[in-house]
N, C-alpha and C positions, 0 to 999 in steps of 0.2 A: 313287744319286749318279752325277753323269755327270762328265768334266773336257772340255775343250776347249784345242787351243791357239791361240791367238791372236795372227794375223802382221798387219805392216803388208799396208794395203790396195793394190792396183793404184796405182800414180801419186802413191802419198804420197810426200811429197818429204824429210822428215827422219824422222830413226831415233836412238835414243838413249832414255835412262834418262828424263830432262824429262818429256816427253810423257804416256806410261805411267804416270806418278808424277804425276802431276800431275789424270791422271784418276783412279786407284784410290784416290788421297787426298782428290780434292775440292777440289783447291788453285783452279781456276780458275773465272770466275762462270758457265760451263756446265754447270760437273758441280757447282754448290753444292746441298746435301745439302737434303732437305724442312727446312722449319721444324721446330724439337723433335726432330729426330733429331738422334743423337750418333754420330760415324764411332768404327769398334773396329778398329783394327790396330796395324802395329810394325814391327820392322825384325828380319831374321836375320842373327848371324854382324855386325854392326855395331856397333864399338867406342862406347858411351856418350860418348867422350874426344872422338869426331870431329862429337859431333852437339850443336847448341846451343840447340834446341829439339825439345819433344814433343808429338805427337801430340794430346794434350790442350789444352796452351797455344796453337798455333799451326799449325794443319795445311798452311797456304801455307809456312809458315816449316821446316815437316819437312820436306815435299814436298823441298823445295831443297836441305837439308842430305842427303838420302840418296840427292838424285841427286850431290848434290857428289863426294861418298865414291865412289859406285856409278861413276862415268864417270872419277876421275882412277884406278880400280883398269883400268877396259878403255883409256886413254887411254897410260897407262905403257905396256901390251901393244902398244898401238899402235906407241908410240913406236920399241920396239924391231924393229918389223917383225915381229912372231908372228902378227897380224891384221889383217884389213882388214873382217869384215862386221860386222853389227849385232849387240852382245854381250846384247842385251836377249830374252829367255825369259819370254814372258809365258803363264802359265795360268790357265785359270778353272774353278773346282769349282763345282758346281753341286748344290743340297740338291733335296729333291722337293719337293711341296706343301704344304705345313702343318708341314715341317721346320724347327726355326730353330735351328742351332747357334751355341754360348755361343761366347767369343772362345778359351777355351782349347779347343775342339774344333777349330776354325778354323787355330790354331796350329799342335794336333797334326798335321791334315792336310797343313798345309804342308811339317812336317818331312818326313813320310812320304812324303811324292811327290817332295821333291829327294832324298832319299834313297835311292829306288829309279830318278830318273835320273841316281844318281853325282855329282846337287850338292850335299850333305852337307854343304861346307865352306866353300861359296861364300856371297856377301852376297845379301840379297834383302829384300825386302816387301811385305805383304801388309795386308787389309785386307778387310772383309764390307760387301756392299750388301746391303738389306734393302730397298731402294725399290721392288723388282720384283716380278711376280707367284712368285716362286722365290727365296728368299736363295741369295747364289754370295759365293767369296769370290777377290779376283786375286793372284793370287801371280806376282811379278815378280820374275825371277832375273839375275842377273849371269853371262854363263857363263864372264868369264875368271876365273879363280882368283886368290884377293886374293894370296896368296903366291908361289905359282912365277907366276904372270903367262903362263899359257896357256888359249888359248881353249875352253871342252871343247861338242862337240856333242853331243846326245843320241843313241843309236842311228837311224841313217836309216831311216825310216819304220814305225818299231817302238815311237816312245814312244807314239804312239795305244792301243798294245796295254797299253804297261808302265802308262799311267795308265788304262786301262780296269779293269787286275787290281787296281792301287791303290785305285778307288773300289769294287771288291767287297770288298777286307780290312778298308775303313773301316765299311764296313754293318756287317759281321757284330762288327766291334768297337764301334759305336758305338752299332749295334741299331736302325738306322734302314731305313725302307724300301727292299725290292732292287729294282734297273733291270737291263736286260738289254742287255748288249754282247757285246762279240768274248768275254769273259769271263760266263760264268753262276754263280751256286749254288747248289749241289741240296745237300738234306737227306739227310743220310745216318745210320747208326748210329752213326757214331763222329763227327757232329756235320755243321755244314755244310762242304763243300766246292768249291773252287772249281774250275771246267773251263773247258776251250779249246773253242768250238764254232762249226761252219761256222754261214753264213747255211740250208743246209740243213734240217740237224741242225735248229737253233732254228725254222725252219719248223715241219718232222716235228711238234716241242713244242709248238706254239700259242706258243711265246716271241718269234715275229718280229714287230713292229708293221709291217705292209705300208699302206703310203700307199694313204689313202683314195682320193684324187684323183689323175689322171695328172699328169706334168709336160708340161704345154704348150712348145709352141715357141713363138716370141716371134708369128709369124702369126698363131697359134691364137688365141692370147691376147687380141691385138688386134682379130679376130673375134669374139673374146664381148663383149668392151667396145665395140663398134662395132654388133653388132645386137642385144644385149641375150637371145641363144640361145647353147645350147652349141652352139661349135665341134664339128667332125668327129670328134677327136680327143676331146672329153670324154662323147659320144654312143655312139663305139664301146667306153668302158672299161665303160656299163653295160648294156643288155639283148645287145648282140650278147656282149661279153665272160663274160657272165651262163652265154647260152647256151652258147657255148663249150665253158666249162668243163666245163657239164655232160656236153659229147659227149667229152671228151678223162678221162671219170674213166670213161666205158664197156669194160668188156673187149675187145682186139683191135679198137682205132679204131684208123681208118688217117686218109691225107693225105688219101682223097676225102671221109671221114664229114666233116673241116676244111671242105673248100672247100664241101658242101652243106652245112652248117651257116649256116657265111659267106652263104652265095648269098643265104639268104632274107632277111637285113637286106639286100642291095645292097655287097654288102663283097665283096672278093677279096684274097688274101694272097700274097706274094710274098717270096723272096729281091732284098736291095738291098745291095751293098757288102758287111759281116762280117756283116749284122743282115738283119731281116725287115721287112715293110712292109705294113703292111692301107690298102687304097683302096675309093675309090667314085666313081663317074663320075655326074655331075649332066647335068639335061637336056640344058644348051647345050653339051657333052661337054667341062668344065672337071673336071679332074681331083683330089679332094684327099684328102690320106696322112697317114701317122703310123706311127709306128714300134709295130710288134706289143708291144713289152712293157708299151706305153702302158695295156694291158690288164691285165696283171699280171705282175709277174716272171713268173710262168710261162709266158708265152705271147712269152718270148724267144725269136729261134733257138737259142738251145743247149738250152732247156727243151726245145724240142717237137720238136727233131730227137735229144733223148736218149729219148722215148718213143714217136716215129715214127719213128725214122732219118731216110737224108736227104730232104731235099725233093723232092716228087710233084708235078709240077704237075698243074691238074684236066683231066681226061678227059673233060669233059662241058660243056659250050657252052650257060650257062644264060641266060636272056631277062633283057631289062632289067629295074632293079630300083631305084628311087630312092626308098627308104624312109628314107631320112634328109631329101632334099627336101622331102619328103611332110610326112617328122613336124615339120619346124621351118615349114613353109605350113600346118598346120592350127594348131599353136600362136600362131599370127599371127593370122589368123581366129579363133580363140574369144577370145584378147584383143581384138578389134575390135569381138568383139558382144558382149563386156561392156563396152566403152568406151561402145558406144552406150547401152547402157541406162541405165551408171552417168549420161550426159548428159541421156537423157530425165526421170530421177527429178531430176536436181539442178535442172533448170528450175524445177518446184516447188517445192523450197525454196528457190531465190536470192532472193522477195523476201523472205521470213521470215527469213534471216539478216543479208540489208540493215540490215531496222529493229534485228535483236538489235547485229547493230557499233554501229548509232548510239545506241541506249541507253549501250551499254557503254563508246564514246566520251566520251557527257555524263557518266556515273559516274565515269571516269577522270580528268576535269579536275576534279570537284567535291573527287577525291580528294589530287589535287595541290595544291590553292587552299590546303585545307585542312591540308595539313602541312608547305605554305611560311609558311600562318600561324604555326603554330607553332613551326618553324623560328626564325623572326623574335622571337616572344617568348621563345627559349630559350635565343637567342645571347649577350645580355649574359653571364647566369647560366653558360653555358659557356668566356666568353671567358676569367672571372674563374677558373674552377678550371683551366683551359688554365694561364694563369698562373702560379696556382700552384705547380702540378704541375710547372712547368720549373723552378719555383727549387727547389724539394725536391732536385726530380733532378742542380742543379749543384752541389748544397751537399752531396749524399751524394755525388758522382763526385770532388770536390774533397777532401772529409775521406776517402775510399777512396785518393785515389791518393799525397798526403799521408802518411797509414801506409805505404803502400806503398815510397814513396820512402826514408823513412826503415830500412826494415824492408830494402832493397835493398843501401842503403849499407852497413849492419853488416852483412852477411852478408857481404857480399864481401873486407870486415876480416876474418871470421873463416875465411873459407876463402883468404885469403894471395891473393885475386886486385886489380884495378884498380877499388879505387870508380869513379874516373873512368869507365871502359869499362863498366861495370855500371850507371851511372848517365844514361849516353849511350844505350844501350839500353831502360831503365827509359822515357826521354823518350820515343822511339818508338812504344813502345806507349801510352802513357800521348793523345799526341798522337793517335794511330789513336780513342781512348777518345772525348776530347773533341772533334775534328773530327765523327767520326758525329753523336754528340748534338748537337752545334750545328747542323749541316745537318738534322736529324731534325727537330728544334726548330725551323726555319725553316719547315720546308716545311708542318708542320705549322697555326704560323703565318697561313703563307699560304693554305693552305686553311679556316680559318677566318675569315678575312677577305674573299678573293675576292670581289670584288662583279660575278658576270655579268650579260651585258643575257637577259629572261626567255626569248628564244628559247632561246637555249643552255643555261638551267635545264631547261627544260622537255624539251628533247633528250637533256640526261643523266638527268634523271629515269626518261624514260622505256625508256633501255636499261638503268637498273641495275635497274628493276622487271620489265624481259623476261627478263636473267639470273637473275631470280629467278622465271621460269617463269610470269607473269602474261602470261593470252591475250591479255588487249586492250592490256595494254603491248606486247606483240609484232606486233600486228598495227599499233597504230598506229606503230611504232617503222618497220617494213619500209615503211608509207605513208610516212615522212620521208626515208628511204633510195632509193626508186624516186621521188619528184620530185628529191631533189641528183642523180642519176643521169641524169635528163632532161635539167635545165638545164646540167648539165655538159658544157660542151663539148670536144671531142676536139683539138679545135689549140690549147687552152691548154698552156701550159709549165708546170712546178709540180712540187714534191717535196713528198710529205705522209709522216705517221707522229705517232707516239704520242708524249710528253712521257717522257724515262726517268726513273726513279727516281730522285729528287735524291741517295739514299746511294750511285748507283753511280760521282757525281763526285769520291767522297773522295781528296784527292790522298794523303794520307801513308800510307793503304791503298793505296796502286797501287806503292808503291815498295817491295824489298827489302834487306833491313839486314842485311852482311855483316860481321862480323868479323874485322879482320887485327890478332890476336896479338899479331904480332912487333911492328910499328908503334905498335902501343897506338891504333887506329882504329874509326872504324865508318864502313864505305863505304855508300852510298844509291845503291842503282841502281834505272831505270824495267824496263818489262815488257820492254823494247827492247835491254836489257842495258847501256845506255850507263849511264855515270855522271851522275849530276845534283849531289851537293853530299857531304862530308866529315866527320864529325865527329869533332876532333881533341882534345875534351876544353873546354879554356875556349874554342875558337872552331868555328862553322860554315864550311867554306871552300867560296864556291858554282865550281862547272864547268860549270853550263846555266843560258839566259840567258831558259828559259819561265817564265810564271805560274806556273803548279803548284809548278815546281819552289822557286821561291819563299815561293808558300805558304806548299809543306810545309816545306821552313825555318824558315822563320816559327812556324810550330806547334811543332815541335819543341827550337826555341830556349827560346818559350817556357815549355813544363816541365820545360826544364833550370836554367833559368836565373831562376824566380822570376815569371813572366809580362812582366819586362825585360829590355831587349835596348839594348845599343851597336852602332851601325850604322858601316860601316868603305867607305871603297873612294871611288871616283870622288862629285866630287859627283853627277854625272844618277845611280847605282846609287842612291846614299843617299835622295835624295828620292823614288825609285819604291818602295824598301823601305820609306820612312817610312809615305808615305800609304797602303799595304799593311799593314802591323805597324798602325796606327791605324784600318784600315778592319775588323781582326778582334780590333780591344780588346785588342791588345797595348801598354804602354808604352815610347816610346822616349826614353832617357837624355841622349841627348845635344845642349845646350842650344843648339846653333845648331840644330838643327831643329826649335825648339817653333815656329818659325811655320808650317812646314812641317804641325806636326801641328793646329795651331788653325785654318789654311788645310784643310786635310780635312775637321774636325770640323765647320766651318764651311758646305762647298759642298758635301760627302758625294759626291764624285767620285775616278772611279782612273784615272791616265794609261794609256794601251796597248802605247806605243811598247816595243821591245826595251831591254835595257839589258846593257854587259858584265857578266864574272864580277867577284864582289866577293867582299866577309866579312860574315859575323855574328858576334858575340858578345859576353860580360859586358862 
């Protein structure tokens, strides 16, 4: 097990609880979890009283409730002047490979590592991803203290250490596989033990993983990606490095056995600044370096002036030597004269795979003709169980939510709270419920019915047949790709992209439902934080004069209220909400607007214009 801690990045602009909770939970549609997985976490040291949804029911909806709690605990500390930086502690435990800890292993770990950095008391949450090639679990802490309301920092630069020991007590507790850090442990007689050991030490053991590969400098790097050869630098870490070592593990080597070692690749090594520096001079006498350790830790300046002492320059004035030139110009040359071969043999077969494309061509259309046919005869027969299938599906979400309502009401009777506010919330979800499936249902709909001209069949055909790995789908798919590429011209104006998912328009899912108490309310806010509309029990009071906002009023009215609604406010508000409420089969009551709604049903059109704030309700 490894942990890590994890800061805001260079340049990020906001800092707080939101953020962090909002990824380690899943709340937002970038970090939404695979299909069929289920998020496992929770909250530490956070009162049940403060929180009014769970992890289960609504993870956008916890996400918010336990930064609420978590930010007005560091906001108070603010208040007072105790703090000014970011109260948020975030870490990540890390399991090994084929590891998967259960959610109470997960928990225990969490206890244990705030425990041992002294936040034992503080609020925090946690959570397991499982999506990676490693299960890790984030544990986000609060670090001012919910009661005294002081900020606590971890030991400066010592919790590295204190959670390295922590994931060795969790191995040998948990009985999962050991990693190797600043902390080790060895088997001993009276069981295993845990120890403090240099990067040395751990060497000496064979416990150090030393990087295979150097780190490049941003030049180097650019140089491999640019001539398709190792840089200087990834050249010198193998055969000269190789050699090397083997001269510096010989009895009584000195600096010169170095520099003649060096010599014979074309390398020379120098003191540069606190560090070392291995060079090679190319023909046109361009000079290019890299830092000695590039090699391996050992071949630091401090490694190799602890087993040579100090630096000897060489006493011997050896002849040119551009064996690195040399070897990246002969690797040039032998891939040339197998380019040329690979060219001569392919003449030969270019006309024999001509004719196999255009076979494969005629098979491909014969193959498409054929299950457009089908297609075609299989539509009705599908239109009609489409069909349906959507009425089962409204007539069980309808007798589901129905119970549900009912079942909401009395509870809330029995536990002494607000049907009203219990019932105002019940709508919310309820609305989220049926908005999806209507929109789901729609689009569904529509892609059964679509009627494209056959170019554009034939286009998507043939890229959903290349995703599924068919050669001559693929090939003929790139031929449709490289003539739009031709005839496309470069001084056209234009914005393209992809159609989104019609469920990602849901407006009553984009808004957040807060409870205020005291009020006996339930506020609706967008992702934006502003407020959009009110729900004060018998009425909706709107505050934003957008669509959506609307809408989702609209939605939400109606499964509070019966799937009817009295429309209130200005006449221009009324008649924009009429023909809205009648353009999503909602009923509206009130009888100066039936023309209003036989005018809609009628022309099946919705005005655009903006309209003030107004009311909904029974």
């Amino acid at each position: 097990m490894l942990a890590k801690v994890i800061t805001l990045r260079h340049g990020t602009p906001s800092k707080g609880f939101r953020p962090a909770l909002n990824y380690i939970m899943r709340a937002g549609a970038k970090n939404r979890l695979p299909e069929g997985q289920q998020l496992e976490g929770g909250e530490i040291n956070v009162s049940q009283d403060e929180l009014y949804f769970t992890l289960a029911e609504n993870n956008v909806a916890y996400a918010d409730d336990i930064s609420c709690v978590l930010e007005s605990t560091a906001d108070e500390c603010q208040r007072k002047g105790r703090f000014k930086g970011n109260p948020v502690y975030h870490v990540a435990i890390n399991w090994q490979d084929g590891e998967h800890p259960s959610p109470e292993q997960a928990r225990h770990a969490c206890d244990h590592v705030m425990k041992a950095l002294g936040y034992e008391e503080h609020q925090a949450a946690w959570s397991i991803h499982r999506d990676t090639d490693n299960d890790h679990v984030h544990l986000v802490i609060n670090r001012v203290h919910p009661t005294r309301l002081l900020a606590i920092s971890p030991p400066f630069k010592k919790d590295y250490f204190i959670l390295d020991r922590c994931m060795r007590e969790l191995e040998i507790e948990f009985g999962y596989g050991r990693a190797n850090g600043p902390y080790i442990t060895l088997d001993t007689k009276e069981g295993p033990k845990i120890v403090r050991m240099s990067r040395a030490e751990r060497r000496e053991r064979g416990l150090l993983k030393e990087d295979a590969q150097p780190r490049l400098t941003r030049g180097a790097a650019a140089a491999e990606h640019r001539l398709g050869e190792d840089s200087f630098q990834s050249w010198a870490s193998k055969e000269p490095a190789q050699d090397l070592k083997k001269v510096l593990q010989q009895p009584e080597v000195t600096w010169q056995d170095v520099h003649h070692c060096l010599a014979q690749h074309g390398v020379s090594i120098q003191p540069k600044g606190s560090g070392m520096i291995v060079t090679t001079t190319l023909e046109d006498g361009r000079v290019l370096a890299g830092k000695a350790s590039q090699m391996g830790r050992w071949a630091s300046k401090a490694e190799l002036e602890k087993k040579l002492g100090a630096f000897v320059p060489s006493n011997i004035s050896f002849p040119p030597n551009h064996k690195y030139q040399n070897t990246i110009e002969e690797r040039r040359k032998n891939h040339s004269d197998e380019r040329k071969l690979y060219d001569k043999a392919e003449d030969g077969d270019r006309v024999i795979r001509r004719v196999a494309r255009e076979q494969a061509r005629k098979a491909l259309a014969e193959r498409f003709k054929a299950e457009q046919k089908a297609i075609r005869s299989e539509k009705p027969l599908h239109r009609a169980e489409l069909r349906d299938r959507h009425h089962n599906e409204k007539r069980e979400l309808l007798d589901e939510q129905r119970q549900t309502r009912a079942q909401v009401r009395s509870d809330a009777k029995k536990q002494g709270k607000s049907p009203e506010l219990a019932l105002s919330l019940w709508a919310y979800h309820a609305a989220i419920q049926r908005e999806a499936m209507q929109k789901r249902q729609a689009a569904e709909r529509k892609a059964m019915t679509a009627m494209l001209p056959h170019s554009e069949v034939w286009r998507k055909w043939l890229e959903s047949q290349a995703e599924k790995g068919d050669e001559a789908a693929m090939a003929a798919f790139r031929g449709i790709r490289y003539r739009e590429q031709r005839v496309k011209s470069k001084s056209q104006d234009g914005i393209e992209g992809e159609e989104l998912d019609p469920l990602c328009s849901l407006t009553v899912a984009q808004l957040d439902a807060q409870l205020d108490r005291r009020r006996q309310l339930v506020v609706y806010t967008g992702k934006d934080g502003r407020v959009r509309f009110t729900d004060t029990g018998p009425r909706i009071v709107m505050h934003d004069k957008g669509d959506d906002s609307l809408e989702a009023a609209l939605r939400i009215a109606a499964q509070k209220y019966g799937g009817k609604v009295d429309i209130t406010g200005s006449s221009e508000f009324r008649e924009r909400a009429t023909r809205e409420a009648t353009r999503l089969g909602i009923r509206v009551l009130n009888g100066d607007l039936q023309g209003i709604v036989q005018n809609e049903v009628g022309e099946n059109r919705r005005p655009k214009n903006s309209r003030p704030d107004h009311d909904l309700g029974r």
